[in-house]
Wavefront OBJ file of the C-alpha trace (Angstrom):
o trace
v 0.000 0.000 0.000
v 1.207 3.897 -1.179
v 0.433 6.737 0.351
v -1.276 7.319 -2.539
v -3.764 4.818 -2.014
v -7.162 5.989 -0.425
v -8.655 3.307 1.693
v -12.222 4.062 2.368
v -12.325 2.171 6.111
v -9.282 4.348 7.332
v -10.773 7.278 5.625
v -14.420 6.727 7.586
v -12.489 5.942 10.662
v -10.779 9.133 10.591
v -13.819 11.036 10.610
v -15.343 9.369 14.232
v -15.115 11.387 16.855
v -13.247 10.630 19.950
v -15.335 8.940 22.764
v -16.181 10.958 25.467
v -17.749 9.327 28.584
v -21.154 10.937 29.970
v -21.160 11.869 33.533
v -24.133 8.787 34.383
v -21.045 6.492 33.052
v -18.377 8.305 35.156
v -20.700 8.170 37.782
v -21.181 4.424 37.697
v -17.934 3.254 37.244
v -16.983 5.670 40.515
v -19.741 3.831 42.230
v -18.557 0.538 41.191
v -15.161 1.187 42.467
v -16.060 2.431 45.835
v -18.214 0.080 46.340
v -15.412 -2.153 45.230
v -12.749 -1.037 48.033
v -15.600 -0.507 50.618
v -15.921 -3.838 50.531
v -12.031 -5.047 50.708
v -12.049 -2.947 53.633
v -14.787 -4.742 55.338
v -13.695 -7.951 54.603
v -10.028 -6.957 55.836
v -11.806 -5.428 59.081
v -13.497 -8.602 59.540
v -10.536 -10.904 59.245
v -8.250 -8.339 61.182
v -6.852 -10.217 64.514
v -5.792 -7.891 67.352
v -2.007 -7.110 68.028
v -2.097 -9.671 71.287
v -3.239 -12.399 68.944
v -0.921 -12.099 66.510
v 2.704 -11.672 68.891
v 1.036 -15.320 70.178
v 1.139 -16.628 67.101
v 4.850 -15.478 66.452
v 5.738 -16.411 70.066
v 4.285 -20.320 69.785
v 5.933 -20.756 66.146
v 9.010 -20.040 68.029
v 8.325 -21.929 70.718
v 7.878 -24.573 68.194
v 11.001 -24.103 66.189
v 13.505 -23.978 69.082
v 11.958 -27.330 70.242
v 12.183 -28.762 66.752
v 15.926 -27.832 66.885
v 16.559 -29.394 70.277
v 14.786 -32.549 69.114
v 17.110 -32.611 66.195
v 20.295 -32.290 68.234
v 19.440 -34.431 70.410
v 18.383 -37.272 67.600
v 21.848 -36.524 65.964
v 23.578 -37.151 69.488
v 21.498 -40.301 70.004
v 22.579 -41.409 66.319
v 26.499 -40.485 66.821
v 26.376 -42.849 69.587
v 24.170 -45.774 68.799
v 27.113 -45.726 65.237
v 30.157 -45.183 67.663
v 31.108 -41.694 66.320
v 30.868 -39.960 69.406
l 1 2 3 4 5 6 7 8 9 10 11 12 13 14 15 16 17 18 19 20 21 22 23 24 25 26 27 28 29 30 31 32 33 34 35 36 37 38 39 40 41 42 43 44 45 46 47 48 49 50 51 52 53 54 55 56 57 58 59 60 61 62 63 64 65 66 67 68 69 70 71 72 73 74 75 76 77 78 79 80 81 82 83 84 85 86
């Protein structure tokens, strides 16, 4: 295709106008959104557990870990002996 060449598609496309939203659809999609995060926010304010809750969480999964690492050194102590390495 030339520059020369007139294709009647592009040439009806080039006369549209440019959409332009009304202010019922602006108003509707601004609704939609709000409505949108209003409703993350409740859910997250639902789910939300209090600062005490949480630190007990972190404190028992500690709790947890450090016995899971005394458990291990003490299996790989038990196993050292039983195989005369220790």
């Amino acid at each position: 295709m030339t520059l020369d060449d007139m294709d009647p598609v592009l040439m009806l496309l080039a006369g549209l106008r440019a959409p332009r939203p009304t202010a019922a659809f602006e108003d509707r999609v601004r609704r939609r959104c709000h409505d949108a995060i209003g409703q993350q926010v409740r859910h997250q304010q639902l789910h939300a557990r209090p600062l005490v809750q949480r630190t007990a969480d972190v404190a028992l999964v500690g709790v947890l870990c450090g016995y899971a690492m005394v458990a291990l050194i003490e299996a790989t102590q038990v196993t050292a002996r039983v195989l005369g390495l220790h």
